[in-house]
C-alpha positions in Angstrom: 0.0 0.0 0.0 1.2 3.5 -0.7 1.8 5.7 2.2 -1.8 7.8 2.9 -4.3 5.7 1.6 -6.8 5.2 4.1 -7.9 1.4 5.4 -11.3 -0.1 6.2 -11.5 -2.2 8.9 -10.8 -5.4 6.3 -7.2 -4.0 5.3 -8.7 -2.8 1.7 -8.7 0.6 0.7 -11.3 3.1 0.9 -12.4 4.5 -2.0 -14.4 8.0 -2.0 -17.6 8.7 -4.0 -16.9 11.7 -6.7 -18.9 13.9 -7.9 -16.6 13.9 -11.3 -15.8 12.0 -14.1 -12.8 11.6 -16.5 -14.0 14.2 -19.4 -15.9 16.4 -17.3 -15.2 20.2 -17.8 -14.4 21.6 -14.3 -13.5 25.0 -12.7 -10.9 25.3 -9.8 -13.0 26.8 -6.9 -10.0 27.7 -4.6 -5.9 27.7 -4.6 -3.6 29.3 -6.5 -5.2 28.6 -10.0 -8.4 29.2 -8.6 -11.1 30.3 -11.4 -9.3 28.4 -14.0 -11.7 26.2 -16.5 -9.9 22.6 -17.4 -11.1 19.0 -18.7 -10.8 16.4 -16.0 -7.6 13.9 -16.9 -7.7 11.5 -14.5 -9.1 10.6 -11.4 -7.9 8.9 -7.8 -10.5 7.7 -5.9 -8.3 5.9 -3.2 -7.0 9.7 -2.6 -10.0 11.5 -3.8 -8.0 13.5 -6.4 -8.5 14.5 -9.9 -5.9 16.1 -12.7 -7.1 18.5 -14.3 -5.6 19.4 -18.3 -3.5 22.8 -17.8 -4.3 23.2 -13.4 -1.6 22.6 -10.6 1.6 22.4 -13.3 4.7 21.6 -11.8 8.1 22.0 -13.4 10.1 18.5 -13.0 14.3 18.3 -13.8 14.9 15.5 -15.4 18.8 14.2 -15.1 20.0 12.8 -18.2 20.0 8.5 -18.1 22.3 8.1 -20.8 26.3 9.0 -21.6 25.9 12.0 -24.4 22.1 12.8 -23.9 21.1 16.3 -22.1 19.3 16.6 -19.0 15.8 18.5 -19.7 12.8 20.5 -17.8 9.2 18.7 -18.0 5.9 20.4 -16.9 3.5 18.3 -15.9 0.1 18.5 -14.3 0.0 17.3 -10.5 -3.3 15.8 -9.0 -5.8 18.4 -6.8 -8.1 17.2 -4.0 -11.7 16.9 -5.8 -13.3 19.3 -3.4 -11.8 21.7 -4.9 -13.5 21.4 -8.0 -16.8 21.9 -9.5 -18.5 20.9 -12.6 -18.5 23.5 -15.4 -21.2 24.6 -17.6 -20.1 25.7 -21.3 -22.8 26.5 -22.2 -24.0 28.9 -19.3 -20.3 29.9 -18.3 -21.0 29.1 -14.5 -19.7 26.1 -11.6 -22.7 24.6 -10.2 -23.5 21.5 -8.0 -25.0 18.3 -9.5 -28.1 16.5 -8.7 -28.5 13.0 -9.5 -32.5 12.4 -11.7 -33.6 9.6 -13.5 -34.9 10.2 -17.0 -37.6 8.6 -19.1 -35.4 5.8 -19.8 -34.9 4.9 -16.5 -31.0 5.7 -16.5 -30.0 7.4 -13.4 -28.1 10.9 -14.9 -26.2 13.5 -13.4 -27.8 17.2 -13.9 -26.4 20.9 -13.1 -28.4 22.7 -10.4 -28.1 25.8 -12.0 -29.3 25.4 -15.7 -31.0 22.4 -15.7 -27.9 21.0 -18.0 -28.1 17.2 -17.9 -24.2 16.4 -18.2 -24.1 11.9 -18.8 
């Protein structure tokens, strides 16, 4: 196990219930890049953190592995707690909360607060 993941009382990790999915368009609702508008990577629900494309970049100095190659600088996007998030409307332009309906079809879907916007 790696260190900080949380145990139930069986040994397995816990794994939190998110409110995002991989694909969703999300805005940073506090931090340093808070306000910023990014499509959701990847997700971690062991840690309950996401990546988000172009939020939390870190600069990384990469020493060079071989005999004649050059070391280089990478910039790469580093995971944010999910609570920090919140789902993005394009349409609308504004964060909102989501609500969980069912539809005629009987498919339980997610939908924004705000506008109504049914996001699955």
């Amino acid at each position: 196990m790696k260190k900080g993941t949380k145990l139930n009382k069986n040994g397995n990790p816990i794994c939190h219930k998110m409110h995002v999915k991989k694909g969703d368009t999300v805005q940073v609702i506090t931090g340093r890049d808070k306000g910023k508008i990014g499509e959701v990577v990847a997700i971690f629900p062991k840690k309950s953190t996401v990546v988000i494309e172009g939020v939390n970049r870190r600069t990384k100095h990469i020493k060079p592995t071989q005999e004649g190659e050059s070391g280089r600088i990478e910039t790469t996007e580093f995971p944010i707690h999910s609570s920090n998030v919140m789902l993005y409307s394009k349409t609308e332009k504004v964060a909102s909360r989501a609500s969980y309906v069912v539809d005629e079809n009987g498919r339980k879907v997610r939908k924004l607060k705000k506008t109504g916007e049914i996001i699955d």
